[in-house]
VOGU-3710 file (C-alpha; in Angstrom, 3 decimals, decimal comma):
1> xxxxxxxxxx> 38,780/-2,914/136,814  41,478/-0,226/136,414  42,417/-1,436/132,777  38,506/-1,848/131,682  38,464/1,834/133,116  41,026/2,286/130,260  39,281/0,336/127,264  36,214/1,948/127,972  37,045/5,027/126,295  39,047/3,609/123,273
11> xxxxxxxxxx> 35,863/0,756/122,752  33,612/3,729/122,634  36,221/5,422/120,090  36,002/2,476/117,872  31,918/1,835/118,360  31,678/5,639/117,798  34,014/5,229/114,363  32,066/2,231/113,309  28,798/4,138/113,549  29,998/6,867/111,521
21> xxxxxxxxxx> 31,331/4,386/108,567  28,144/2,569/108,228  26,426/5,914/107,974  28,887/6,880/105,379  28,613/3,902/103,689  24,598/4,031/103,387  24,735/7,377/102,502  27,110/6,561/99,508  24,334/4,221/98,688  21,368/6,254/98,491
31> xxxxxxxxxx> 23,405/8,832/96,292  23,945/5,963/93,984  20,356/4,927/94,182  19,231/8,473/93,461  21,892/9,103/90,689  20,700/6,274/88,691  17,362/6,769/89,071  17,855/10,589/87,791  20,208/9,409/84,833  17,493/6,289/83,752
41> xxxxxxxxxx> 14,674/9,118/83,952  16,880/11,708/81,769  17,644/9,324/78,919  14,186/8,143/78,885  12,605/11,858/78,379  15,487/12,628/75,857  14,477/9,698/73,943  10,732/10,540/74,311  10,659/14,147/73,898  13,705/14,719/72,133
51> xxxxxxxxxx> 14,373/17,929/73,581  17,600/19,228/75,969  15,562/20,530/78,784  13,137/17,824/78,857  15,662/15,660/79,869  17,379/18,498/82,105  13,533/18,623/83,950  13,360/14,996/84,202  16,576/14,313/85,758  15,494/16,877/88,303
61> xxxxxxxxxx> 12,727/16,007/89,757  13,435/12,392/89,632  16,562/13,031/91,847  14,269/15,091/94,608  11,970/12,210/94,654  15,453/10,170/96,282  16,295/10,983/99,547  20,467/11,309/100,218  20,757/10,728/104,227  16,772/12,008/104,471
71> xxxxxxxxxx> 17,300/14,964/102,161  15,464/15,403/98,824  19,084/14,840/96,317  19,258/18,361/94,067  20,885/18,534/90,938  21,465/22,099/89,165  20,498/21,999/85,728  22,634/25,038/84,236  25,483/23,929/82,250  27,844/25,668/84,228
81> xxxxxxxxxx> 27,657/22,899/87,025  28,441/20,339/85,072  25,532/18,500/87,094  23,764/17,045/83,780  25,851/16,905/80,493  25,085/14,714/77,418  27,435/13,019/74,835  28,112/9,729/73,548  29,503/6,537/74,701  32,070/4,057/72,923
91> xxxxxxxxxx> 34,280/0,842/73,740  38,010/1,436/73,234  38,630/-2,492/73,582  35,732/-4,085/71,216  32,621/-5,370/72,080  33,210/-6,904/75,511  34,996/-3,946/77,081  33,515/-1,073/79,118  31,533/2,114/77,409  33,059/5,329/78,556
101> xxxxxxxxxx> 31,307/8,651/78,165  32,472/10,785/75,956  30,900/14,662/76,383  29,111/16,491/73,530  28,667/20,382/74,376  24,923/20,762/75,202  24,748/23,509/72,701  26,048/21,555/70,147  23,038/18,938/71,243  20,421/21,575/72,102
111> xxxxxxxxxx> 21,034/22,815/68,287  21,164/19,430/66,597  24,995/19,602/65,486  25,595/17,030/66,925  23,517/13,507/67,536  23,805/12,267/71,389  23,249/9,141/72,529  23,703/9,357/76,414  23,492/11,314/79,371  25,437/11,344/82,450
121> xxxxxxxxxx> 24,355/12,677/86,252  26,738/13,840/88,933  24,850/13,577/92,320  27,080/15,549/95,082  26,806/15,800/98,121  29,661/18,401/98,698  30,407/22,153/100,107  29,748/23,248/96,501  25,897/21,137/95,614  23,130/22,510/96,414
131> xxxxxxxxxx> 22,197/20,075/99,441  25,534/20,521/101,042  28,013/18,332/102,680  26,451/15,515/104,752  26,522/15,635/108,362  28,503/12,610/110,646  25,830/10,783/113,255  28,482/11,242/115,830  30,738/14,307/115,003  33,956/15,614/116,392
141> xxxxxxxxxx> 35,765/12,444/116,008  39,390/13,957/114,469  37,711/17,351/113,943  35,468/16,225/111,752  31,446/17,138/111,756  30,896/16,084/108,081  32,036/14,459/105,068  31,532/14,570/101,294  30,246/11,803/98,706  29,709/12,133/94,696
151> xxxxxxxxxx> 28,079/9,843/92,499  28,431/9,502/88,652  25,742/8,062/86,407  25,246/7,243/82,789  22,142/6,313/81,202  22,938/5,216/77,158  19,847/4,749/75,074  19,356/4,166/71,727  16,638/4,674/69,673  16,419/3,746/66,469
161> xxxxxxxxxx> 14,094/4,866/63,446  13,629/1,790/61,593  12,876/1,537/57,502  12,053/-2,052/56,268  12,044/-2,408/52,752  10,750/-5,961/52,145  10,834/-8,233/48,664  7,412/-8,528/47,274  8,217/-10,182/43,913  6,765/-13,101/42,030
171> xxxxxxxxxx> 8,716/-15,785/44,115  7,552/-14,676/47,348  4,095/-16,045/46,570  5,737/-19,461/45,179  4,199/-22,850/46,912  5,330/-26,314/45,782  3,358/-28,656/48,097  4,661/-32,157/47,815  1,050/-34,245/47,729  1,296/-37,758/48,058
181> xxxxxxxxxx> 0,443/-40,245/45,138  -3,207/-41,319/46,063  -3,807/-37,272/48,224  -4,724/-35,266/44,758  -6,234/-31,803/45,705  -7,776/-31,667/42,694  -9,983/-35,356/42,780  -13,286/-34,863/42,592  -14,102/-35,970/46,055  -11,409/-33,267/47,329
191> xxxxxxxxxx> -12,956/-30,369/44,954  -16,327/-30,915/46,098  -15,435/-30,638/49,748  -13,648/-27,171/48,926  -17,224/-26,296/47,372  -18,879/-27,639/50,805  -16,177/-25,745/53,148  -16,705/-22,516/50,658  -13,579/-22,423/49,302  -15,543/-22,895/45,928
201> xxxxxxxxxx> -17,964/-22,275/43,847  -19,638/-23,749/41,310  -21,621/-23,116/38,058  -23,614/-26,353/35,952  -22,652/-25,820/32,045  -22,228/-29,540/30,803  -21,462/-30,483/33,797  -20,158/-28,615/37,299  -17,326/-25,923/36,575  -15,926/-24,603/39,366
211> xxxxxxxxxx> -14,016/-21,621/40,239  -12,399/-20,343/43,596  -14,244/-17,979/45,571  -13,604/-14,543/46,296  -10,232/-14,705/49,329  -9,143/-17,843/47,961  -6,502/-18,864/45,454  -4,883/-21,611/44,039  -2,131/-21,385/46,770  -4,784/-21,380/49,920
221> xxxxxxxxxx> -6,922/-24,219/48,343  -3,976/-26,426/48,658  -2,730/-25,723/51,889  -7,002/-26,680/53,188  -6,552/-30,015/50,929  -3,296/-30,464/52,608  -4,330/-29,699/56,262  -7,917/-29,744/56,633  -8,996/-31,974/53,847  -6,379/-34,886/53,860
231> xxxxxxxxxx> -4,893/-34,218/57,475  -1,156/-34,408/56,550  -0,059/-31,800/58,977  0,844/-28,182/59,099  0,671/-27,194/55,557  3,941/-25,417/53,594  3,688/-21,848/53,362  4,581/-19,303/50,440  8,068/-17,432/51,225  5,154/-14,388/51,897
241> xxxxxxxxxx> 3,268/-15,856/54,424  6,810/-16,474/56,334  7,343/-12,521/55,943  3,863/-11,682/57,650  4,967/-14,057/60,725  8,575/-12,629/60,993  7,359/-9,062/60,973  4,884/-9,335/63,488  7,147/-10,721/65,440  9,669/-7,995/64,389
251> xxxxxxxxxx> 7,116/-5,712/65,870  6,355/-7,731/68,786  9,908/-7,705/70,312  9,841/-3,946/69,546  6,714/-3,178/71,345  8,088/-5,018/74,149  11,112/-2,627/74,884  11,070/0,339/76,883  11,767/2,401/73,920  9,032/3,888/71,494
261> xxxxxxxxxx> 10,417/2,609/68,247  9,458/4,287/65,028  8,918/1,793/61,595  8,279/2,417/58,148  7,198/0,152/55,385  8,665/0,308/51,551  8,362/-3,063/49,726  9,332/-3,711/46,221  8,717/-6,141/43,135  9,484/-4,766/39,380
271> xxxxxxxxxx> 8,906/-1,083/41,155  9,856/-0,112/44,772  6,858/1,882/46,894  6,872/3,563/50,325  4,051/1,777/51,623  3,694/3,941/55,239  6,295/6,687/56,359  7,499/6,470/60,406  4,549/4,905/62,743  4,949/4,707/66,155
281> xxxxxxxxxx> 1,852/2,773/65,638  3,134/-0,630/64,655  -0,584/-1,437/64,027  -0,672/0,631/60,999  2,412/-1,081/59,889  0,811/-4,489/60,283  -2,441/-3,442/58,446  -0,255/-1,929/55,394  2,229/-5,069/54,933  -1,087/-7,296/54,963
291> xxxxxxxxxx> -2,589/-5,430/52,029  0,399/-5,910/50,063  0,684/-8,519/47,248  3,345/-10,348/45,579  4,100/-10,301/41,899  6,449/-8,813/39,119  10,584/-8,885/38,933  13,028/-8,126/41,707  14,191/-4,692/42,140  15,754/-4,586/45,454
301> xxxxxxxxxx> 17,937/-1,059/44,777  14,411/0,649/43,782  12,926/-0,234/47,225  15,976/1,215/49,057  15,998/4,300/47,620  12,043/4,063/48,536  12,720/3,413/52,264  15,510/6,183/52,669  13,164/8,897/52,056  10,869/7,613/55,340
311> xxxxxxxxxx> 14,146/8,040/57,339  14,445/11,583/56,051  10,671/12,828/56,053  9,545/14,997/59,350  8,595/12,537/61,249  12,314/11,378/61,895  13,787/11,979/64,850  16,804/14,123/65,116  17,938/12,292/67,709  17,372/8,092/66,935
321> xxxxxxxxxx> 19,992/6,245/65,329  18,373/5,252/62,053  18,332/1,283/60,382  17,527/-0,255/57,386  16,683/-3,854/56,926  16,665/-5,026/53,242  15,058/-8,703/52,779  14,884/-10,532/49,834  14,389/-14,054/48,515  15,879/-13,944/45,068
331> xxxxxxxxxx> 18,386/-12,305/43,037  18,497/-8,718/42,020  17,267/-8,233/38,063  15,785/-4,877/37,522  17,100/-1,073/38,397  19,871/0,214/40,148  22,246/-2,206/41,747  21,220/-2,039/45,435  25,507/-2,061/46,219  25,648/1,257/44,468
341> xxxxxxxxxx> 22,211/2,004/46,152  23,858/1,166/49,658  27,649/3,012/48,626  25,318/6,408/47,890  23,739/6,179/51,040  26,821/5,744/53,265  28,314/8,602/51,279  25,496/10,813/52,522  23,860/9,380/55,448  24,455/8,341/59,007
351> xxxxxxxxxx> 22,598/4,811/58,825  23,096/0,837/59,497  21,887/-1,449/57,045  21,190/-5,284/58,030  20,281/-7,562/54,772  17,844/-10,913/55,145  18,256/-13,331/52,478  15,477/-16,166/52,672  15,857/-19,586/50,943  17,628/-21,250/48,695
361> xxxxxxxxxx> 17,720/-18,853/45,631  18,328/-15,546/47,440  21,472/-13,710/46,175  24,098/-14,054/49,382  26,866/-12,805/48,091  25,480/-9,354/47,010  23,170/-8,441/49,942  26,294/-9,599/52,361  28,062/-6,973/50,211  25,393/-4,554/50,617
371> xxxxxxxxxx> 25,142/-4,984/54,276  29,226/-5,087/54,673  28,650/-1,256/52,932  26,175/0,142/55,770  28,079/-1,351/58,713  25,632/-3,593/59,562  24,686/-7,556/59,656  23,821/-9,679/56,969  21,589/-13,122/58,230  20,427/-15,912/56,245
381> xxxxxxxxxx> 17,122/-18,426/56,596  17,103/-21,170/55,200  13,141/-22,059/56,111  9,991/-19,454/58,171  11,288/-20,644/61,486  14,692/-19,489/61,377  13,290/-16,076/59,699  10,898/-15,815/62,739  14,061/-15,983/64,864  16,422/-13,650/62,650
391> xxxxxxxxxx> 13,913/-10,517/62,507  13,340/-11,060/66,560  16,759/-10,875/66,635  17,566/-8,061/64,887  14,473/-6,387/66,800  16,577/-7,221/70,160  19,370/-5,925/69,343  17,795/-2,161/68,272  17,547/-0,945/71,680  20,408/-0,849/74,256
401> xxxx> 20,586/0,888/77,938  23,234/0,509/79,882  23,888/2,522/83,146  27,317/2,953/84,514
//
């Protein structure tokens, strides 16, 4: 009895210590809880709004709406405090290492000097925040009534404004469907079921002339006789009717992120055109490539220096990183080299360029050259699928956040 008399007091020491730990612990917890929540918030509005305080205002009240051992956490938003700063992040060891946060004066930001790409929140919980040091569940134990926790967070989100500048030459609308021997599209039992389905018409001058209607063309007539008239399968399709499918699934992946991504359309064939400026409605971007026709010579440097003026018109943000991605299916044989095109625009812009070379007569060599130049990635496809693939890839790889 005598020497449980004596543990008693050293058991309730330890219990006592134990208590006050596990409070400790949760409260270190909730801070971090809070802290991310604040920093995810902050690079969301910056990305958004594009605007200092916005981002200041979000990281605010999303912290109050976290509770740090039942108290709303506060975070000063004055620059002074240090509470809520902005800057950059980079890898020091390549791509698998950690991002550290690099600080960019918020002036510098608030002003546009300087582009940032991340923002980092301190959540305290000390003599010197706003909410104070945090009280022990059972104090006194070694003098002490409370204890202090501090959290760092960094949100890193980049958002891009995107230019595609897509080939819409002559050889984009090339189809050579290999019929078999005895399935001609063009027997008379096959033409007069296009005239049936209304794929043609017809006109009686010595005999039945017919002519394709209005929608259809030589290359869409085949592809019925080859799918719906002689059942061989999934017909071929043109090196254009690939594109279509690979940017709306460009646009799909994008529409699936968290960010609001901004695209632009320039095309090019003997000319280059800006075909829509920045959209964060990728509808409009759909609409405009699907109007588009191929025909004429390849002029891939002309349809750069078409897209680069979408990533410098108004509607750019000050703050997204900006991209080009430069497909073609042929070789380069009209205007400026789209090398020296690509070596201008590096001397003078802050951009990536990614190059898509599709099928078998595409110019490698250069466009990997041209995509070497603007830091970027150059892909090949050899068929649609593997385009599909390459343009949702590229579309995944846009947007990154990463909280620390």
């Amino acid at each position: 009895m005598a020497m449980m008399a004596m543990l008693l007091p050293l058991l309730a020491i330890l219990a006592a210590f134990a208590v006050n730990t596990a409070h400790m612990q949760l409260t270190r917890t909730e801070l971090s809880i809070a802290t991310d929540a604040a920093a995810r918030a902050g690079g969301r509005a910056f990305s958004e709004y594009q605007e200092v305080d916005a981002a200041k205002q979000a990281v605010r009240v999303t912290a109050a709406l976290n509770t740090v051992n039942g108290d709303p956490l506060r975070i000063r938003e004055d620059d002074g405090s240090n509470e809520i700063e902005f800057g950059r992040t980079q890898q020091y060891d390549g791509s698998e290492s950690r991002y550290h946060f690099i600080k960019i004066p918020t002036s510098d930001v608030s002003s546009g000097n300087i582009v940032a790409s991340a923002i980092r929140v301190k959540g305290n919980r000390n003599a010197g925040s706003l909410s104070g040091r945090v009280p022990l569940i059972i104090p006194g134990l070694l003098d002490a009534n409370d204890f202090e926790t501090t959290q760092d967070s960094v949100a890193m989100q980049v958002d891009r404004d995107i230019s595609l500048i897509l080939d819409r030459s002559g050889s984009m609308a090339e189809l050579d469907i290999d019929f078999p021997w005895n399935k001609d599209p063009y027997s008379s039992s096959a033409i007069y079921a296009g005239y049936q389905a209304g794929l043609l018409g017809r006109y009686y001058s010595n005999g039945w002339r017919y002519y394709y209607n209005p929608g259809v063309d030589a290359t869409t007539y085949q592809q019925w006789a080859y799918e719906d008239y002689y059942g061989l399968g999934e017909a071929p399709h043109t090196p254009w009717q690939d594109l279509l499918l690979a940017v709306d699934a460009f646009l799909d992946v994008l529409e699936g992120t968290s960010q609001e991504e901004q695209v632009s359309l320039a095309s090019y064939a003997s000319y280059g055109s800006l075909d829509t400026n920045l959209e964060k409605n990728h509808q409009i971007v759909r609409n405009t490539v699907m109007n588009l026709s191929p025909t004429g010579a390849t002029a891939i440097g002309r349809g750069m220096q078409e897209g680069i003026q979408a990533l410098l018109d108004s509607s750019a943000r000050p703050f997204a990183a900006k991209t080009m991605v430069v497909l073609t299916d042929g070789i380069h044989n009209t205007g400026v080299s789209p090398v020296s095109v690509a070596q201008g625009f590096m001397n003078s812009y802050n951009l990536t360029i990614h190059t898509v070379t599709f099928g078998e007569g595409a110019d490698q060599n250069r466009m990997q050259q041209v995509a070497a130049i603007g830091g970027g990635k150059h892909y090949h496809a050899a068929d649609g699928d593997q385009l599909v693939s390459i343009f949702e890839e590229i579309a995944n790889n846009l947007p990154t956040i990463l909280t620390e």
